[in-house]
C-alpha positions in Angstrom: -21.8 -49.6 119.7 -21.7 -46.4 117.4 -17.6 -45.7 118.5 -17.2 -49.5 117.8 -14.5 -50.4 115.0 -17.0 -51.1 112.9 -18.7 -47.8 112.5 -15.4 -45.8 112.6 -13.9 -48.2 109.2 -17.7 -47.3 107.8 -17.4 -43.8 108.7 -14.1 -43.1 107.6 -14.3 -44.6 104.2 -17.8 -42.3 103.7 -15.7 -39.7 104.8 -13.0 -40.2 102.3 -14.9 -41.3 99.3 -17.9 -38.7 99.0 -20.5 -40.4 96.7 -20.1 -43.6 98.1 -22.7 -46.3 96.6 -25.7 -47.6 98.8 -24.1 -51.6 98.4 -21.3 -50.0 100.5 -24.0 -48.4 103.0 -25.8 -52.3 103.4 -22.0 -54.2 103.7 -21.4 -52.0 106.5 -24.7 -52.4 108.2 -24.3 -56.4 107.7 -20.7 -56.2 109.6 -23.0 -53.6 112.3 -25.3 -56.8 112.5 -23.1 -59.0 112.7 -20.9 -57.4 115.5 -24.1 -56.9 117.7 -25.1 -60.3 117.2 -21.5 -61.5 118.3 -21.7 -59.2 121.5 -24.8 -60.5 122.5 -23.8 -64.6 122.1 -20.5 -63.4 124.1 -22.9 -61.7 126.6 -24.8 -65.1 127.3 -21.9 -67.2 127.5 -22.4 -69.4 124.3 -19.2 -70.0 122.9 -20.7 -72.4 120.3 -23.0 -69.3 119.2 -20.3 -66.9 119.4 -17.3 -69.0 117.2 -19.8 -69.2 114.4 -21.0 -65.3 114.8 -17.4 -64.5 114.6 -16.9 -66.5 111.3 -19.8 -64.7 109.8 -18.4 -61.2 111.1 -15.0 -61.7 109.3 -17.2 -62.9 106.6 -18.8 -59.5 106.4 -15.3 -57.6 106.9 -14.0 -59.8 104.1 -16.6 -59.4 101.7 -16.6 -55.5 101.9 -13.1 -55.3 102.0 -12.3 -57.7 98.8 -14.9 -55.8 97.1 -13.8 -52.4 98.0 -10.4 -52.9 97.0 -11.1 -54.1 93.7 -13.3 -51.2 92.9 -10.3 -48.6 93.9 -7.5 -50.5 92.3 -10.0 -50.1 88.6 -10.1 -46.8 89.6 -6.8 -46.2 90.2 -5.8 -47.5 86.7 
């Protein structure tokens, strides 16, 4: 799990933005959550499970992302 997509988009934002805030730190262990729980309703075959642990894993991507890119596009001004 710790080479996942996940933890590389985490990673490499740390890496890039030194000082990053500790809201960014719990987003990205909420999509970490998230993902695991996805892999393991995939794992026992419950699609019903899954679909909805997918909707709440974009949720988390979404809701880090949005908020992410606001905060840089202030910055930028």
């Amino acid at each position: 799990m710790k080479q996942g997509i996940g933890v590389s988009c985490v990673n490499l934002y740390i890496k890039n933005h030194p000082g990053v805030s500790g809201e960014f730190i719990i987003l990205g262990d909420r999509f970490y959550n998230a993902v695991i729980r996805l892999i393991l309703s995939c794992k026992d075959q419950d699609t019903e499970v899954a679909d909805a642990e997918f909707k709440k894993m974009l949720k988390s991507c979404d809701d880090c992302h949005e908020g992410y890119k606001k905060k840089e596009k202030k910055e930028g001004e």
